[in-house]
Every structure is written in structure tokens, then in C-alpha cells.
C-alpha positions in Angstrom: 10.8 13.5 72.9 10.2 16.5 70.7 9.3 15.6 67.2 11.5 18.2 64.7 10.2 19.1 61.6 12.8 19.0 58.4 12.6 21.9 57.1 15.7 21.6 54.8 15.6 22.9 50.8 16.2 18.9 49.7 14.8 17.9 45.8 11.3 18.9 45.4 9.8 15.9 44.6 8.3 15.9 40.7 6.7 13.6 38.4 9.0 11.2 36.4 7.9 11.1 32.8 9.7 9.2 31.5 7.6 6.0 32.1 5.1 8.3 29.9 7.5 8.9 26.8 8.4 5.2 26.6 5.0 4.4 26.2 4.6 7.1 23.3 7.5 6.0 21.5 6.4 2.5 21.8 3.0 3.1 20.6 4.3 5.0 17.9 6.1 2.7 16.6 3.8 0.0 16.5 1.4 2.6 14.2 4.4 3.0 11.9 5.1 -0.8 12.0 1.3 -1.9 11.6 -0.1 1.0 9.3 -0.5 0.1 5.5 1.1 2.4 2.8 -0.7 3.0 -0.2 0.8 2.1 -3.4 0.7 4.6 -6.6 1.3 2.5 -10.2 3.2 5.6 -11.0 0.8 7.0 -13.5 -2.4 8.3 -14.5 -4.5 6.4 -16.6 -7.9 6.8 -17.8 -9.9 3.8 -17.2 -13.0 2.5 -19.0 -16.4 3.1 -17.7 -18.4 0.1 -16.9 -22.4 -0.1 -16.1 -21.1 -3.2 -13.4 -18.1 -1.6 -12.1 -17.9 -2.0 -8.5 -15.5 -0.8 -5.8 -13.0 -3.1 -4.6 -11.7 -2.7 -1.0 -8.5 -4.3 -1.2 -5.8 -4.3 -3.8 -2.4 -3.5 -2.5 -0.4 -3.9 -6.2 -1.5 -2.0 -8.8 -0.2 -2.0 -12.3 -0.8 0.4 -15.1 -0.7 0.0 -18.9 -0.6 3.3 -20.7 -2.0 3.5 -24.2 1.8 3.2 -25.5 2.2 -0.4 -24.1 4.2 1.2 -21.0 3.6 -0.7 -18.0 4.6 0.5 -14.5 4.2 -1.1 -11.1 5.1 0.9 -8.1 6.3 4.1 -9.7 8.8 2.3 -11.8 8.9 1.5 -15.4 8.9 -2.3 -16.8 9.0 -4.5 -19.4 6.2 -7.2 -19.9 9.1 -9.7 -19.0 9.9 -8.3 -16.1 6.0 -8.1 -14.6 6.5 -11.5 -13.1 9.4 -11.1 -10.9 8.0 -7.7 -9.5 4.6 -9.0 -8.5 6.4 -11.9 -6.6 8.8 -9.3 -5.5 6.0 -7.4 -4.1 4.1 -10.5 -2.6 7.0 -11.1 -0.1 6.0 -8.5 1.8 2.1 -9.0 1.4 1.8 -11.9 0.8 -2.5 -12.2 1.1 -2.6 -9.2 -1.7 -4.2 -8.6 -4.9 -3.6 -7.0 -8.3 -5.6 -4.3 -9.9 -4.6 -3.8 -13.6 -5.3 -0.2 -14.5 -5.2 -0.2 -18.3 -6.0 2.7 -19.9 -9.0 2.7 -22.4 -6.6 3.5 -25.7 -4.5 0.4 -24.8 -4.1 -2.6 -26.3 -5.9 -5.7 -24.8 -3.3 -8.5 -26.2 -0.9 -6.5 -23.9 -3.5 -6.2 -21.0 -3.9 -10.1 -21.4 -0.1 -10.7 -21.4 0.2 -8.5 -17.9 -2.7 -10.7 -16.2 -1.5 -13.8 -17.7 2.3 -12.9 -15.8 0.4 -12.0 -13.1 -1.5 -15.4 -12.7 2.3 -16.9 -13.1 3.4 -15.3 -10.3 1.0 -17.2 -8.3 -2.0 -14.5 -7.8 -5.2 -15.6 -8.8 -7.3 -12.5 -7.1 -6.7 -10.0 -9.8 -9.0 -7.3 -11.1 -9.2 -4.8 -14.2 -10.1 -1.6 -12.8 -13.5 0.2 -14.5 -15.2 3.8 -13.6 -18.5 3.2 -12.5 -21.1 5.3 -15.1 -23.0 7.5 -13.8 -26.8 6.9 -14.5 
């Protein structure tokens, strides 16, 4: 018996990647799905300097009262009665978070007192006043 050798021009054989691009596509994903955003109050305010101030890792909401008695909370405009419903509105996503109140150091603190006091009604007891820390 004589053994023949193919020697035919049949498919090359190649490497399947498609296994591979799955793969990326899932891990990418799961980076989208599991990275966390950072949120903006929507504007710039300067805060007070404090001899005490400390950095806080976490605070995912942050509201900001401007020396006019604006408040915003996630780039949006609000009223003092609406402050409530958009920090529970927020918490349904994150619902472990805390607030940092960035109020501005020309604004009045009866209005400050009134955002935090919403704030503890919508049932977040972790909430913060942000401070620059002084230089010494």
C-alpha cells in the first residue's frame, strides 16, 4: 500500500477569533456596567476654609448652594422643596451613598440648614458640608 500525500489547495487552516472578541466585548461591558460615574452639582462654588477640614472619600450626591439661595443637584436647578424627592430619586440607584453640601461661603446658613434638614428627610443620615483645608 502506497501512502499518497494530499496535496490539494483546501482552506488554510487560521485562527478563529472570535472566541477572543466575545471575551472583549464581555469584559467591556462589565467595566461600563460596574464603573462609577462622577457626579458634578452643576456649579462652582467657593467653599469655606476650615483648620479641621478633612478629605472625604466617598460622596456620590453632591449639592450646591450659591450665594443667591440657588441650589442645584446634578447639573439641574431646584427649589428647596424639591431637594427631597431628588436625593431619594438619586438613592435608588445608590442606595449606600452620601451627600456633600457645597455651600458657598456668601450663602446663607438658614438655607444651608433647610437643604440638610430635607436631606436627613429623605432618609440619609451620612451628610457632610464640604470645607477647603487651610494651608498652614
Amino acid at each position: 500500500m502506497r501512502m499518497r500525500r494530499h496535496t490539494g489547495n483546501d482552506e488554510e487552516a487560521g485562527i478563529d477569533l472570535t472566541p477572543m472578541l466575545d471575551i472583549v466585548f464581555i469584559m467591556l461591558i462589565f467595566f461600563i456596567v460596574t464603573s462609577s460615574f462622577i457626579k458634578e452639582s452643576g456649579i462652582t462654588v467657593q467653599t469655606p476654609s476650615a483648620a479641621s477640614a478633612s478629605e472625604q472619600p466617598k460622596g456620590n450626591i453632591l449639592i450646591a448652594v450659591s450665594p443667591n439661595g440657588e441650589i442645584w443637584i446634578d447639573r439641574q436647578r431646584v427649589d428647596i422643596r424639591a431637594v427631597r424627592a431628588a436625593v431619594e430619586r438619586l438613592r435608588v440607584d445608590q442606595p449606600d451613598s452620601s451627600v456633600v453640601v457645597q455651600a458657598d461661603r456668601d450663602s446663607r446658613s438658614g438655607l444651608v440648614i433647610q437643604v440638610m434638614d430635607q436631606v436627613r428627610l429623605a432618609g440619609v443620615m451620612d451628610v457632610a458640608l464640604a470645607a477647603t483645608a487651610e494651608s498652614r
